[in-house]
C-alpha positions in Angstrom: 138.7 100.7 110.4 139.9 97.2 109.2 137.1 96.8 107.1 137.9 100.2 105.4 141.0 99.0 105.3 140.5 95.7 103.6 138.2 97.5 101.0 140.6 100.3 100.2 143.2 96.9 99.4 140.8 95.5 96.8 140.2 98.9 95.3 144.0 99.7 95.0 144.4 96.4 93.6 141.6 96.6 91.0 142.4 99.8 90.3 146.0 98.8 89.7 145.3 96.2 87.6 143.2 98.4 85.3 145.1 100.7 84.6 149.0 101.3 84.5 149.3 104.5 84.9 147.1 105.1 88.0 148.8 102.3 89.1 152.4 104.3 89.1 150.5 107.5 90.9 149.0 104.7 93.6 152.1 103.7 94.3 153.7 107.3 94.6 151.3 109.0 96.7 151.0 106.3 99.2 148.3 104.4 101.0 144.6 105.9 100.9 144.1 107.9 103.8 140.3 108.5 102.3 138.6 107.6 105.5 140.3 110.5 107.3 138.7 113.3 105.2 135.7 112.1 105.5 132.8 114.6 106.9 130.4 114.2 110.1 127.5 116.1 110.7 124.1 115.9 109.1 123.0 116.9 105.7 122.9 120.7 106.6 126.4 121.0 107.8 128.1 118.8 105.4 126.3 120.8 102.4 126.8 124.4 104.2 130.5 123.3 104.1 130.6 122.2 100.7 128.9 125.7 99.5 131.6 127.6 101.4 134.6 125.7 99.9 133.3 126.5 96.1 135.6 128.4 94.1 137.9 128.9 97.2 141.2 127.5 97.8 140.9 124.5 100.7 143.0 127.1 102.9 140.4 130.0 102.5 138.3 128.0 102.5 139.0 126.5 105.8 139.5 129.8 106.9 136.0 130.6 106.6 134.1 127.9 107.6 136.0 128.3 111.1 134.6 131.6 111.3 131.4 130.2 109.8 131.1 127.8 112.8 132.3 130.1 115.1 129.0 131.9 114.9 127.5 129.4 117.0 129.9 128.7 119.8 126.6 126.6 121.9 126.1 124.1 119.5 128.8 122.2 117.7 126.6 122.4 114.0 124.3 125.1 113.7 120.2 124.1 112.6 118.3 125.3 109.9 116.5 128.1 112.2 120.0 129.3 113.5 121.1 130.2 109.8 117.6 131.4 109.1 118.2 133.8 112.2 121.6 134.6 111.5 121.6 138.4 109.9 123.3 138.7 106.6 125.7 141.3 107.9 127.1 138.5 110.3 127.4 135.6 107.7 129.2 138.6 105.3 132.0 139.5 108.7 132.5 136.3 108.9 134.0 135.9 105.2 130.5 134.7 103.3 130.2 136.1 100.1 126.8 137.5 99.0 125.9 134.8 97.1 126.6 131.6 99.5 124.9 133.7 102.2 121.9 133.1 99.2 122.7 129.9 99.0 123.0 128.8 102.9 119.6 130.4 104.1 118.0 128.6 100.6 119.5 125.3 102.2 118.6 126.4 105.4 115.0 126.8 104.6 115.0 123.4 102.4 115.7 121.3 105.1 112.9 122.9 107.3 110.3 122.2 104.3 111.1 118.7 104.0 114.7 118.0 102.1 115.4 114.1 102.9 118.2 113.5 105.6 121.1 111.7 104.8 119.1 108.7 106.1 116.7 108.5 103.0 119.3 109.8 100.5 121.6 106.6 102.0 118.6 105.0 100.2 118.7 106.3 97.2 121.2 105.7 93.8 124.3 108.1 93.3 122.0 110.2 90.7 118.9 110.1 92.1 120.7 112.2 95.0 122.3 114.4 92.8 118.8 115.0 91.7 117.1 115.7 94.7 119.6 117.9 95.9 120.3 120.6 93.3 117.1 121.8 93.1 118.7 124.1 96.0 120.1 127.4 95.3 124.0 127.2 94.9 124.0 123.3 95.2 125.5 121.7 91.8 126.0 118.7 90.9 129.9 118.9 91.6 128.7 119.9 95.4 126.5 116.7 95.5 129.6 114.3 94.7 131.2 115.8 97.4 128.8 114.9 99.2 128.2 111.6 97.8 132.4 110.8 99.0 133.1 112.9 102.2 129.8 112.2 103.9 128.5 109.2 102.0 131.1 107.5 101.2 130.1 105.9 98.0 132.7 104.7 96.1 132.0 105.2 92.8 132.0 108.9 92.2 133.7 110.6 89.4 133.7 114.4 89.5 134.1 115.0 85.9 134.0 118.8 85.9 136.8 119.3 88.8 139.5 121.3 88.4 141.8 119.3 90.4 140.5 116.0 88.9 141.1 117.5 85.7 144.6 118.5 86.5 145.7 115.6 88.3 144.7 113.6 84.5 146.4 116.2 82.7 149.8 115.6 84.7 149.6 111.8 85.4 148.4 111.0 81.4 150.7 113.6 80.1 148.0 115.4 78.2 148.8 118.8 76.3 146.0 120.6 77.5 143.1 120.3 80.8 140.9 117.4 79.7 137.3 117.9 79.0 134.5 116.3 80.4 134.2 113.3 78.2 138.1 112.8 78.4 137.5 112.3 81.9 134.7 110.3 81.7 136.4 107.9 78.7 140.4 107.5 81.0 137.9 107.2 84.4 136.2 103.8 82.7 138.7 101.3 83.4 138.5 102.5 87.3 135.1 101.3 88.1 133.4 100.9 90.3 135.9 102.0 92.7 136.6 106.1 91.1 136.2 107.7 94.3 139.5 106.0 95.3 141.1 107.1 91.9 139.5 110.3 92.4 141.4 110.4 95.8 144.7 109.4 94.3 144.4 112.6 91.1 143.7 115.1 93.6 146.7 113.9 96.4 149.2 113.3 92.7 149.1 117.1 92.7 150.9 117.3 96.2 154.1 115.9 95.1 156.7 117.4 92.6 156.9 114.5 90.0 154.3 112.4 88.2 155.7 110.0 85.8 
């Protein structure tokens, strides 16, 4: 924990220095609490709950991957072959739509063909996961950079095409409209190569009333 600690100090302080106005939204949302979102599990889990949280709101979300999990009471992550086995009908009461039940069994059978574990992928660049990955139905390159900072923890990771990264620029930069991807891309430049943390700081700025 210290040595998360000491790293999140020399990001904040980078990241302040580089840029003014993420400096002002540092120091209103507070210290980085990054470490305690972070995922556990293996590759399976931590993608199977990134594909139920798309297009959801993280309370609906969280909603359903409780009843997700809940199908397997024995085991505190569920394998490959246990989503395999699960029937359709089961995944569906339990709040799956009929496309991320798709999407889970495709994962499901991927990592019983041969997808890398989290292991190799620690092995590999940021892009070269994103690559291997979304060859999987339902697996984008937005869900891989979810992976890449809950699970991997790199620190690096800009998630250009999300919504609350877009809106937290949009508030903090006083922009008259959502930014598009190469807005994002051009404000994120000064922050590397620690954007995960700035990343961190956009999406907590849109907990509080005032940025400014």
């Amino acid at each position: 924990m210290l040595f998360i600690l000491m790293d999140y100090a020399i990001a904040l302080s980078t990241l302040k220095q580089a840029d003014p106005i993420l400096a002002r939204l540092i120091e209103q949302v507070g210290p980085c609490t990054l470490n305690q979102d972070r995922q556990t599990g293996d590759l399976l889990f931590a993608l199977s709950e990134s594909i139920l949280y798309q297009q959801l709101s993280g309370k609906a979300a969280a909603t359903i991957h409780r009843r997700f999990l809940q199908l397997y009471p024995d085991t505190p992550y569920p394998s490959a072959e246990d989503i395999l086995n699960t029937p359709d009908e089961r995944l569906r009461g339990a709040g799956v739509s009929r496309s991320k039940v798709l999407y889970l069994k495709d994962l499901a059978q991927k990592v019983l063909d041969g997808l890398p574990t989290l292991a190799e992928l620690e092995e590999m660049d940021d892009e070269a996961v994103i690559q291997t990955l979304i060859p999987v139905k339902g697996i984008g390159r937005w869900t891989v950079q979810m992976l890449l900072i809950f699970r991997m923890h790199r620190w690096d990771v800009l998630p250009v095409d999300d919504l609350g990264i877009r809106s937290g620029i949009r508030r903090a930069y006083n922009l008259s409209e959502l930014p598009d991807k190469k807005t994002v891309e051009m404000i994120g430049l000064p922050w590397k190569p620690f954007r995960t943390i700035a990343s961190w700081y956009l999406w907590r700025s849109l907990d509080i009333k005032t940025v400014g």
